[in-house]
PDBQT receptor file of N, H, CA, C and O in Angstrom, charges set to zero:
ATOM      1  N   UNK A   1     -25.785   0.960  20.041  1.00  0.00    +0.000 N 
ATOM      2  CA  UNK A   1     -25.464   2.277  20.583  1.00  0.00    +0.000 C 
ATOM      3  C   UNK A   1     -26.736   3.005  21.039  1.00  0.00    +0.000 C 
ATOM      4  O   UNK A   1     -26.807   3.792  21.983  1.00  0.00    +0.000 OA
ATOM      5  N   UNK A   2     -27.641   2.655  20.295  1.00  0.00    +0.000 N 
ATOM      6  H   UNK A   2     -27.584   2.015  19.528  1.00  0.00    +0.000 HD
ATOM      7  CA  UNK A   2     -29.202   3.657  20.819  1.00  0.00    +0.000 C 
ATOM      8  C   UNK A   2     -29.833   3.141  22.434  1.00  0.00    +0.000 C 
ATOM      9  O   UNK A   2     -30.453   3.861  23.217  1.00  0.00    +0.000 OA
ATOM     10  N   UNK A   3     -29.510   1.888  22.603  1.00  0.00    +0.000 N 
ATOM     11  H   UNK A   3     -29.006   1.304  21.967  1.00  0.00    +0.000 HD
ATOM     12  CA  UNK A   3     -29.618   0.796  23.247  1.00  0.00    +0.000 C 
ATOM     13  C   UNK A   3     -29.242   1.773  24.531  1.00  0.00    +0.000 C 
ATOM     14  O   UNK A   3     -30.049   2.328  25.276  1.00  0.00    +0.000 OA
ATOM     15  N   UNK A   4     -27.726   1.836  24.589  1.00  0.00    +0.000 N 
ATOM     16  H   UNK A   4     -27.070   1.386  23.984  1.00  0.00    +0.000 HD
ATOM     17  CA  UNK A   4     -26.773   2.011  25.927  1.00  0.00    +0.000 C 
ATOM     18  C   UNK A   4     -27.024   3.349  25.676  1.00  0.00    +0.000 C 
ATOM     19  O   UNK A   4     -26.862   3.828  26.798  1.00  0.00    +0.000 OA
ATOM     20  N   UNK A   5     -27.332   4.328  24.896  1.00  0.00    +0.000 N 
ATOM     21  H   UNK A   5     -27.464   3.938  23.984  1.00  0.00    +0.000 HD
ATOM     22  CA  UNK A   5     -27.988   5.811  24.682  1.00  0.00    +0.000 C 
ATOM     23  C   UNK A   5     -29.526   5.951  25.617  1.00  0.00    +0.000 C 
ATOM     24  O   UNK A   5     -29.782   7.017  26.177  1.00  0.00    +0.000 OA
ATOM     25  N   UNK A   6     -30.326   4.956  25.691  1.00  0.00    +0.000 N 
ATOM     26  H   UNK A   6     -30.118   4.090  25.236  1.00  0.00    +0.000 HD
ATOM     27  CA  UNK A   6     -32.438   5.252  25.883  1.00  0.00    +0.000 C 
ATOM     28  C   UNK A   6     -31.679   4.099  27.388  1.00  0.00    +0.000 C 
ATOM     29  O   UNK A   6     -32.597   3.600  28.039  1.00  0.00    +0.000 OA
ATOM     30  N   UNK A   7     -30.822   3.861  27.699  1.00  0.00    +0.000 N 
ATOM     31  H   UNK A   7     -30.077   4.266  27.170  1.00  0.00    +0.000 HD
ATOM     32  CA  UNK A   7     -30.423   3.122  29.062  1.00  0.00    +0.000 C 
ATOM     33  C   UNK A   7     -29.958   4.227  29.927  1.00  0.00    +0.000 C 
ATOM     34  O   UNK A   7     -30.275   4.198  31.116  1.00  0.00    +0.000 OA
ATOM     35  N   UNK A   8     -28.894   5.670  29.234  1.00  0.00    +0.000 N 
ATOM     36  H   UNK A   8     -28.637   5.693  28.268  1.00  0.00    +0.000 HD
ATOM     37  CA  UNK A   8     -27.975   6.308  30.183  1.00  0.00    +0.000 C 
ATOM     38  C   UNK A   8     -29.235   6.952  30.083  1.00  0.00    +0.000 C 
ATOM     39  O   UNK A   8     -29.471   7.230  31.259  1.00  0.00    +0.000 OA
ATOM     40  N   UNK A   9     -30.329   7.419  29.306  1.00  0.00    +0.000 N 
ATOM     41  H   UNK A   9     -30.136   7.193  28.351  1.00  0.00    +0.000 HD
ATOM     42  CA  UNK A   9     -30.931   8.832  29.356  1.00  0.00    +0.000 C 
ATOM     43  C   UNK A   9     -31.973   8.601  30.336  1.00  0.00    +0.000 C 
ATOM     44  O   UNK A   9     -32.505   9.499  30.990  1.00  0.00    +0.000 OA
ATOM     45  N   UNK A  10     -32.322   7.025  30.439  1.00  0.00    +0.000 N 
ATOM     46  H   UNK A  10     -31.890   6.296  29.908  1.00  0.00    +0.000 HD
ATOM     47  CA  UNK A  10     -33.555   6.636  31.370  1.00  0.00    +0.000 C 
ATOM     48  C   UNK A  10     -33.141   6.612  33.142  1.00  0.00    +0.000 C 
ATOM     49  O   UNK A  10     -33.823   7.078  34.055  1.00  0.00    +0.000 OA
ATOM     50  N   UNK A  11     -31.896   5.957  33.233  1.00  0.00    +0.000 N 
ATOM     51  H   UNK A  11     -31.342   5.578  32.491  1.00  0.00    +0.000 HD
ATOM     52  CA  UNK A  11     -31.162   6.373  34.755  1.00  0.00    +0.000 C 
ATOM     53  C   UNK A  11     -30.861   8.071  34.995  1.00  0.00    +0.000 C 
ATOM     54  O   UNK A  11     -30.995   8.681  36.055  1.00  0.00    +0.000 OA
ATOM     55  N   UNK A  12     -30.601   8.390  34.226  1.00  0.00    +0.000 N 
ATOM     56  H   UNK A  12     -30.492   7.894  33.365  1.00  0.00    +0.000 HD
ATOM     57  CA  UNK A  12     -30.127  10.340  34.302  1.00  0.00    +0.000 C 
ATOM     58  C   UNK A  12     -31.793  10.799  34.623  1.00  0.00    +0.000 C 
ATOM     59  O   UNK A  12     -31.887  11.411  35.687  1.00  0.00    +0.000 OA
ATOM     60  N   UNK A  13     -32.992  10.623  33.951  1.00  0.00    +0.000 N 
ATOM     61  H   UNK A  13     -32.916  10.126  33.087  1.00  0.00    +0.000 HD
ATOM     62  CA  UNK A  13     -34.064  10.733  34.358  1.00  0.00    +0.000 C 
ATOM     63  C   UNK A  13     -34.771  10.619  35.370  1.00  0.00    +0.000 C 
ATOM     64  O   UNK A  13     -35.361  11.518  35.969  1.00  0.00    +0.000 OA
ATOM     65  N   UNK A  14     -34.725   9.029  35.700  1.00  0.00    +0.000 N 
ATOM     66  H   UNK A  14     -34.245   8.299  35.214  1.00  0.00    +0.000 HD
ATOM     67  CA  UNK A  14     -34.398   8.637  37.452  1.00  0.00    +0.000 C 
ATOM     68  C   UNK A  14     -34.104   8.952  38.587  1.00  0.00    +0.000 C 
ATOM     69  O   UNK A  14     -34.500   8.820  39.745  1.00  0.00    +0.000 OA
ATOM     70  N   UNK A  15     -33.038   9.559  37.804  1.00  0.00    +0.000 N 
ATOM     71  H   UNK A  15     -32.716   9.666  36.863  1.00  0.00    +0.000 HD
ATOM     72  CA  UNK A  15     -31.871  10.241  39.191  1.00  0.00    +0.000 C 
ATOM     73  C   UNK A  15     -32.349  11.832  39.001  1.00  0.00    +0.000 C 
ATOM     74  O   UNK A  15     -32.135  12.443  40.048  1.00  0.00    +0.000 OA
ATOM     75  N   UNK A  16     -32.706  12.346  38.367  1.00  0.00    +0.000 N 
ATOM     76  H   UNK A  16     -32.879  11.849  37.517  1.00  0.00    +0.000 HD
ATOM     77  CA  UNK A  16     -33.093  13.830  38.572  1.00  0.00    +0.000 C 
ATOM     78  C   UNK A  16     -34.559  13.705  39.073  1.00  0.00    +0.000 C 
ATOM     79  O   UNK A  16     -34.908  14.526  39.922  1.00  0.00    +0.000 OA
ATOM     80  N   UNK A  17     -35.284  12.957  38.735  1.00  0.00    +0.000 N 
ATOM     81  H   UNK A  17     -35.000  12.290  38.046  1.00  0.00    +0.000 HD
ATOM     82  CA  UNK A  17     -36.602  12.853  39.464  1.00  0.00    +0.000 C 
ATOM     83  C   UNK A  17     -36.585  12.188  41.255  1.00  0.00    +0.000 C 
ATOM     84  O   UNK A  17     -37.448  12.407  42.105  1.00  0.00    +0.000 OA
ATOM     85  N   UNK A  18     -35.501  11.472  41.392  1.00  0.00    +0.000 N 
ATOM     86  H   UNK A  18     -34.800  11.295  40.702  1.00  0.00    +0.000 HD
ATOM     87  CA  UNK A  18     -35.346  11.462  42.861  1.00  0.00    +0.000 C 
ATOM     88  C   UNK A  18     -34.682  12.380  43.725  1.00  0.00    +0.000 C 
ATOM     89  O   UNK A  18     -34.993  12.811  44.836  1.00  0.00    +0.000 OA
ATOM     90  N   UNK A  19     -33.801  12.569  43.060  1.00  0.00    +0.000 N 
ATOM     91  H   UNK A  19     -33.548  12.219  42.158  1.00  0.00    +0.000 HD
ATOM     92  CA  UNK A  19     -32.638  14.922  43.669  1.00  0.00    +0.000 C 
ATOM     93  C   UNK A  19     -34.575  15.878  43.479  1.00  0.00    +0.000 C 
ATOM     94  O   UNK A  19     -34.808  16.792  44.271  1.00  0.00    +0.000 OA
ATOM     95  N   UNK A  20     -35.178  15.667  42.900  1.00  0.00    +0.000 N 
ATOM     96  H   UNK A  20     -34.989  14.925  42.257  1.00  0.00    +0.000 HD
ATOM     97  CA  UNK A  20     -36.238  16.537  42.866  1.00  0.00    +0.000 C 
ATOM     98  C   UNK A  20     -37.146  16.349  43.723  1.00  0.00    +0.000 C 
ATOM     99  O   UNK A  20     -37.759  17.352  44.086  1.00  0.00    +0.000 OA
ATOM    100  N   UNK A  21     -37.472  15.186  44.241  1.00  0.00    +0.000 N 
ATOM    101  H   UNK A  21     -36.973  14.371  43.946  1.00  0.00    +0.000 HD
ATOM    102  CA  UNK A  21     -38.320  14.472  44.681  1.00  0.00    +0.000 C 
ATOM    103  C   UNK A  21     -37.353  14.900  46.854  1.00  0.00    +0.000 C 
ATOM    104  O   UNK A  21     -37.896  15.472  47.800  1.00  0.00    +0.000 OA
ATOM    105  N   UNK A  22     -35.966  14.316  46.782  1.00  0.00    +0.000 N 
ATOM    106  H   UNK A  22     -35.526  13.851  46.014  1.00  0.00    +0.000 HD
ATOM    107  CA  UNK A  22     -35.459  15.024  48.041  1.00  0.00    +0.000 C 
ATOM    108  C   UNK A  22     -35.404  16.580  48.071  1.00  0.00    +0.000 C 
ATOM    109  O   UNK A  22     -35.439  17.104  49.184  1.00  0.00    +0.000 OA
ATOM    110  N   UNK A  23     -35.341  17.182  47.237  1.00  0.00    +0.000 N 
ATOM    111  H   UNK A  23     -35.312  16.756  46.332  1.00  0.00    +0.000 HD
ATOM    112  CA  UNK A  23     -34.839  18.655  47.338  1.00  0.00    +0.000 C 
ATOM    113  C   UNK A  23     -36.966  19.130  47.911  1.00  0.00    +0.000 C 
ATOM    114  O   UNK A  23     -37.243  19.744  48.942  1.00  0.00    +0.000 OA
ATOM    115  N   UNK A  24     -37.710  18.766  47.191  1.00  0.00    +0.000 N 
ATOM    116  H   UNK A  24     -37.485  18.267  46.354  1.00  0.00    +0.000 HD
ATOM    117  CA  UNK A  24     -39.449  18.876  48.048  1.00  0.00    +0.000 C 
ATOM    118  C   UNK A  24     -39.044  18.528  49.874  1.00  0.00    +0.000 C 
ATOM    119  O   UNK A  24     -38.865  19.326  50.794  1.00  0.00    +0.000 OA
ATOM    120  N   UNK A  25     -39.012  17.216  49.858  1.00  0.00    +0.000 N 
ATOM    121  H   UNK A  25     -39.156  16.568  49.111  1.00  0.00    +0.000 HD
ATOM    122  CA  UNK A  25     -38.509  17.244  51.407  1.00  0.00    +0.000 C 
ATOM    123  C   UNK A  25     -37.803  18.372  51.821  1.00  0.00    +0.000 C 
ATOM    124  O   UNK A  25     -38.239  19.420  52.298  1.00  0.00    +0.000 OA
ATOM    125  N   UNK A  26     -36.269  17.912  51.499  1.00  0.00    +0.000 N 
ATOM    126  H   UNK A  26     -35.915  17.061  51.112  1.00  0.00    +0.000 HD
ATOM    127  CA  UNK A  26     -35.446  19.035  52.417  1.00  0.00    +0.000 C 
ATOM    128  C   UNK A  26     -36.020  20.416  52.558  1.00  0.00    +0.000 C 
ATOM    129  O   UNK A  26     -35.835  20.950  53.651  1.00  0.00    +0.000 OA
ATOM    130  N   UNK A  27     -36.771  21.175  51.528  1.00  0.00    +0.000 N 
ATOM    131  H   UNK A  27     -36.922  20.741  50.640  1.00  0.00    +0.000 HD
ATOM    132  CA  UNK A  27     -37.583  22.068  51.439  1.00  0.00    +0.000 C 
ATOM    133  C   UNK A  27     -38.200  22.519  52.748  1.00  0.00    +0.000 C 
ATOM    134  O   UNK A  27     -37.880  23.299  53.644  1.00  0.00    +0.000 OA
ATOM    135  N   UNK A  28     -39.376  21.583  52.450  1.00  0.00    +0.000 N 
ATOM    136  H   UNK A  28     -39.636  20.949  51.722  1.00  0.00    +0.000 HD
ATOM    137  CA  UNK A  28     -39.881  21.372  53.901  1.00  0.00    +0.000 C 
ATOM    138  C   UNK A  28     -39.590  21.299  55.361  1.00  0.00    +0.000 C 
ATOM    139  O   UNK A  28     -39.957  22.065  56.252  1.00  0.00    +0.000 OA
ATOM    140  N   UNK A  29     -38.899  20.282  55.423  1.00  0.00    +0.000 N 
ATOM    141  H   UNK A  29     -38.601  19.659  54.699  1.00  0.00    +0.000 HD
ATOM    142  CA  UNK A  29     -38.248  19.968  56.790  1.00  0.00    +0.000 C 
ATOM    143  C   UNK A  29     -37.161  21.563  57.158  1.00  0.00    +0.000 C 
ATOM    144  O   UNK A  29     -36.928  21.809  58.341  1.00  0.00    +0.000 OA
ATOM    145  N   UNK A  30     -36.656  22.403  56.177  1.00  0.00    +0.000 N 
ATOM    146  H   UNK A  30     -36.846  22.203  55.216  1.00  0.00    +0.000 HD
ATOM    147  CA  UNK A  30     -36.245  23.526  56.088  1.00  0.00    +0.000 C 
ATOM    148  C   UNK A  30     -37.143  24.997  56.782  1.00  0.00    +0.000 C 
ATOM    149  O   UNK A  30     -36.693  25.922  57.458  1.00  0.00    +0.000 OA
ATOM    150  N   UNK A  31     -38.229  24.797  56.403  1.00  0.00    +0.000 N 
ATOM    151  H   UNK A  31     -38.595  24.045  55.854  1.00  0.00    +0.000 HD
ATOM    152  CA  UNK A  31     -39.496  25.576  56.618  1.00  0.00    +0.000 C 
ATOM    153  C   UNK A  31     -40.014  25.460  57.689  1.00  0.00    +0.000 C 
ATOM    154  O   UNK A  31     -40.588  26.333  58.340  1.00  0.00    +0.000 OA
ATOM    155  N   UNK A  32     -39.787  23.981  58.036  1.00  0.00    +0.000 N 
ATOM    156  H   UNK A  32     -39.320  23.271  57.507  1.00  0.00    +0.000 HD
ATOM    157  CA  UNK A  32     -40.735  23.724  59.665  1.00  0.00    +0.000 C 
ATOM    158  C   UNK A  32     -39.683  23.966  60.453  1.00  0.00    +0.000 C 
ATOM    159  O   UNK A  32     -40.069  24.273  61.581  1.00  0.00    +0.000 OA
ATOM    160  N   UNK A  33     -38.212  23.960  60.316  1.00  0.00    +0.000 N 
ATOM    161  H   UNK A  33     -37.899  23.711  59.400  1.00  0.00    +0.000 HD
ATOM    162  CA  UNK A  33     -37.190  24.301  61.032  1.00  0.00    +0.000 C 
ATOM    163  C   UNK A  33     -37.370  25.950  61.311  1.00  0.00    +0.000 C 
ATOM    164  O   UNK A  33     -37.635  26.437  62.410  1.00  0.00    +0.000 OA
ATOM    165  N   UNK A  34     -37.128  26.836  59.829  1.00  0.00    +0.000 N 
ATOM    166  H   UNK A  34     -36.913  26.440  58.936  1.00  0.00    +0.000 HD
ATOM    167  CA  UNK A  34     -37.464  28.298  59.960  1.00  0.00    +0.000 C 
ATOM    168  C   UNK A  34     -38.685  28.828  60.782  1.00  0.00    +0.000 C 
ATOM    169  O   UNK A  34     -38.551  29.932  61.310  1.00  0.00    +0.000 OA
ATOM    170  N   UNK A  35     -40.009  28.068  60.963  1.00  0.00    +0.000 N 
ATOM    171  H   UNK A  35     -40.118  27.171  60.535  1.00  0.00    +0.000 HD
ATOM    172  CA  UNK A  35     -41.087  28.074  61.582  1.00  0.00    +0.000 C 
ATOM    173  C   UNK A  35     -41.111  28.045  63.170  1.00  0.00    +0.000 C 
ATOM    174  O   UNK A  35     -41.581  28.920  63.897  1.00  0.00    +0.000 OA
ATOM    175  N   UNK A  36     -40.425  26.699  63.609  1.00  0.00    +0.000 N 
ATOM    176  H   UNK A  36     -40.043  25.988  63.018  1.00  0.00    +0.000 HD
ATOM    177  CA  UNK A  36     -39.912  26.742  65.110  1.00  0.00    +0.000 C 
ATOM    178  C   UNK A  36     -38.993  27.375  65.465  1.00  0.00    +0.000 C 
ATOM    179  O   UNK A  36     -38.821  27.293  66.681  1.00  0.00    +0.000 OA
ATOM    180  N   UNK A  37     -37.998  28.258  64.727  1.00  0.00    +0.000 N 
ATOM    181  H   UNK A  37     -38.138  28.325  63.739  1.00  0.00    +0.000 HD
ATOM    182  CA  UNK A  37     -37.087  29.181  65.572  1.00  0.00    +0.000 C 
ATOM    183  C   UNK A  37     -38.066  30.374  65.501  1.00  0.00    +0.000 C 
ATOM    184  O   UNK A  37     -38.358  31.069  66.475  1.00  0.00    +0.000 OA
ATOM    185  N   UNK A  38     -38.501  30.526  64.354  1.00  0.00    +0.000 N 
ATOM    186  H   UNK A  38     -38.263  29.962  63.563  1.00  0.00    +0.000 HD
ATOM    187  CA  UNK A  38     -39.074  32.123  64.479  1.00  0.00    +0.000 C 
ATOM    188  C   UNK A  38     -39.684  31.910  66.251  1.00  0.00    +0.000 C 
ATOM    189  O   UNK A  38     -39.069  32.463  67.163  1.00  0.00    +0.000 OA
ATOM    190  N   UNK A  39     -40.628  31.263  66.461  1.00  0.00    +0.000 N 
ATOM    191  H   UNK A  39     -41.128  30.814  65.720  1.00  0.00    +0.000 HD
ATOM    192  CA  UNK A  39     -41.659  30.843  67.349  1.00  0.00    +0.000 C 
ATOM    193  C   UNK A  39     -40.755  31.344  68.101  1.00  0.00    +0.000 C 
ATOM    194  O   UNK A  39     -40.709  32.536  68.406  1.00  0.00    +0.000 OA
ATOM    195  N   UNK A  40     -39.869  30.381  68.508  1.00  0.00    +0.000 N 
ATOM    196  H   UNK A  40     -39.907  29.413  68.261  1.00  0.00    +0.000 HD
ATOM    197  CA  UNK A  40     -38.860  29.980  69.564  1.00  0.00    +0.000 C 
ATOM    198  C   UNK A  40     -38.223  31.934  70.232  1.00  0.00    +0.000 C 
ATOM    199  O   UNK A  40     -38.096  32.572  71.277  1.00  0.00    +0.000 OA
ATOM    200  N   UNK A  41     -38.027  32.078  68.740  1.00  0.00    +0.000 N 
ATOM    201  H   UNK A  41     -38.130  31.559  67.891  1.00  0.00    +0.000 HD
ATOM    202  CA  UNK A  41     -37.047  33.520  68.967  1.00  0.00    +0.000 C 
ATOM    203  C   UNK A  41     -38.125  34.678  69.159  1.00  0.00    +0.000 C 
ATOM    204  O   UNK A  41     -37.641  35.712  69.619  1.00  0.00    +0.000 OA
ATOM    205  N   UNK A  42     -39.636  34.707  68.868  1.00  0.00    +0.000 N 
ATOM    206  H   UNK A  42     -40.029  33.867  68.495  1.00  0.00    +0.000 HD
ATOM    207  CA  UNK A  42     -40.570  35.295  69.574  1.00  0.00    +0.000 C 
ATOM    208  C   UNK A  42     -41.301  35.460  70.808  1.00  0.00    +0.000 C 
ATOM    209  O   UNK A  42     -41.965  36.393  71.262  1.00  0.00    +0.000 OA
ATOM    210  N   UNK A  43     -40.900  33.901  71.382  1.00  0.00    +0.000 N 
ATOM    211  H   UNK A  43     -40.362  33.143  71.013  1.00  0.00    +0.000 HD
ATOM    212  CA  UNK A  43     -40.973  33.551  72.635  1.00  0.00    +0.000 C 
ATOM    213  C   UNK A  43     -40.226  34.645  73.358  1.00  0.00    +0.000 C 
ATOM    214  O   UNK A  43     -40.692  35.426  74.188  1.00  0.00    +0.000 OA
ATOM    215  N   UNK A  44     -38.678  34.553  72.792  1.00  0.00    +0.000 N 
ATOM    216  H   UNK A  44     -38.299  33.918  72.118  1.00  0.00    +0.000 HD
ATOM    217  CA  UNK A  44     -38.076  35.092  73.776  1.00  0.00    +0.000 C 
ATOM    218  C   UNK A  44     -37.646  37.003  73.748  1.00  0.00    +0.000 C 
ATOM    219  O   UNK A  44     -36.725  37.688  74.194  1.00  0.00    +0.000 OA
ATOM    220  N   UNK A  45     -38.767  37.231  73.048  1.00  0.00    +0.000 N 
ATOM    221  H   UNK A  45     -39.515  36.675  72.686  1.00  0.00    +0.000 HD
ATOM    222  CA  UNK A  45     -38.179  38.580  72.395  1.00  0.00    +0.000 C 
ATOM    223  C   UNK A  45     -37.680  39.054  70.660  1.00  0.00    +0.000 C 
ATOM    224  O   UNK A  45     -37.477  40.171  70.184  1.00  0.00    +0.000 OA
ATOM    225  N   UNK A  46     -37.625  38.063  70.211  1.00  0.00    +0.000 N 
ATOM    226  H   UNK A  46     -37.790  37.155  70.599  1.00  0.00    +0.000 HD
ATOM    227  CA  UNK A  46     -36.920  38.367  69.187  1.00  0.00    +0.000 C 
ATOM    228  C   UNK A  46     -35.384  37.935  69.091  1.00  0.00    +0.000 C 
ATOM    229  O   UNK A  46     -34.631  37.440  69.929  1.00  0.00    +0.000 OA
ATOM    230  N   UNK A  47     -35.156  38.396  67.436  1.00  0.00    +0.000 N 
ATOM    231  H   UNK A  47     -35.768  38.798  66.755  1.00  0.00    +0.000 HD
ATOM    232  CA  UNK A  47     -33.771  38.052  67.766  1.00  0.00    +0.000 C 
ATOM    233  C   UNK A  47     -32.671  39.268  68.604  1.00  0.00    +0.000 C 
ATOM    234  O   UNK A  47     -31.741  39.024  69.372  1.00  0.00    +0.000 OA
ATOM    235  N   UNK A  48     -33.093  40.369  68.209  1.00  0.00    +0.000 N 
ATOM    236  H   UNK A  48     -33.849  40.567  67.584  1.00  0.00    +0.000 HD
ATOM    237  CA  UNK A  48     -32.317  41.277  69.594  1.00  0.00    +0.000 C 
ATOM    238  C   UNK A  48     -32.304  41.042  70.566  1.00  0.00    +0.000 C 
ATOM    239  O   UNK A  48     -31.356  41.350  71.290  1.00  0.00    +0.000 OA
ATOM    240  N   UNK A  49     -33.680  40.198  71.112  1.00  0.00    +0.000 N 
ATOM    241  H   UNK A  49     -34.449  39.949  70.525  1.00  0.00    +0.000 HD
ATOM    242  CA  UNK A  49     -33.768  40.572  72.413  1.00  0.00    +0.000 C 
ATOM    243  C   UNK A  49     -32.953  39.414  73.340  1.00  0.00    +0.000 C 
ATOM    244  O   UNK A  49     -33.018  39.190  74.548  1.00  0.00    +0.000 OA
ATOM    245  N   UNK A  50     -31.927  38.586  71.960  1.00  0.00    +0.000 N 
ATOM    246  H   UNK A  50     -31.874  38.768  70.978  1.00  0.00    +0.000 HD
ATOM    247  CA  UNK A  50     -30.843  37.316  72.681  1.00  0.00    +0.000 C 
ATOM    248  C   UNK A  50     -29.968  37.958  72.836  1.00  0.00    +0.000 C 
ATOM    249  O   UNK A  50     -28.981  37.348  73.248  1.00  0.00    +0.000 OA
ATOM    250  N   UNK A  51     -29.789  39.558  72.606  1.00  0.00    +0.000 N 
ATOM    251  H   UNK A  51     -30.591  40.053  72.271  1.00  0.00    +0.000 HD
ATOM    252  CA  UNK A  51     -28.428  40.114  72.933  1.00  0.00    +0.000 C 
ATOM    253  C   UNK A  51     -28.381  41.155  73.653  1.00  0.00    +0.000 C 
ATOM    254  O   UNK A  51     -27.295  41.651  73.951  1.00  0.00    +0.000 OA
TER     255      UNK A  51
């Protein structure tokens, strides 16, 4: 039982260190997205100035 116990706790470990490890990315790739619209929407005025 300790066996199939230090087996589930070592995959559950695994798996939260890789969701942690994507959630840094998506982060990012989030930021450089928020980064090129700001740009984008300063280019053109702002965001009022699309309406």
């Amino acid at each position: 039982l300790q066996a199939v116990v230090e087996l589930i706790t070592n995959k559950t470990a695994s798996a939260l260190e890789l969701l942690a490890h994507q959630q840094t990315q998506t982060r990012a790739v989030v930021y450089q997205n928020r980064l090129a619209l700001d740009y984008l929407l300063a280019v053109e005025g702002g965001v009022c100035g699309k309406f």
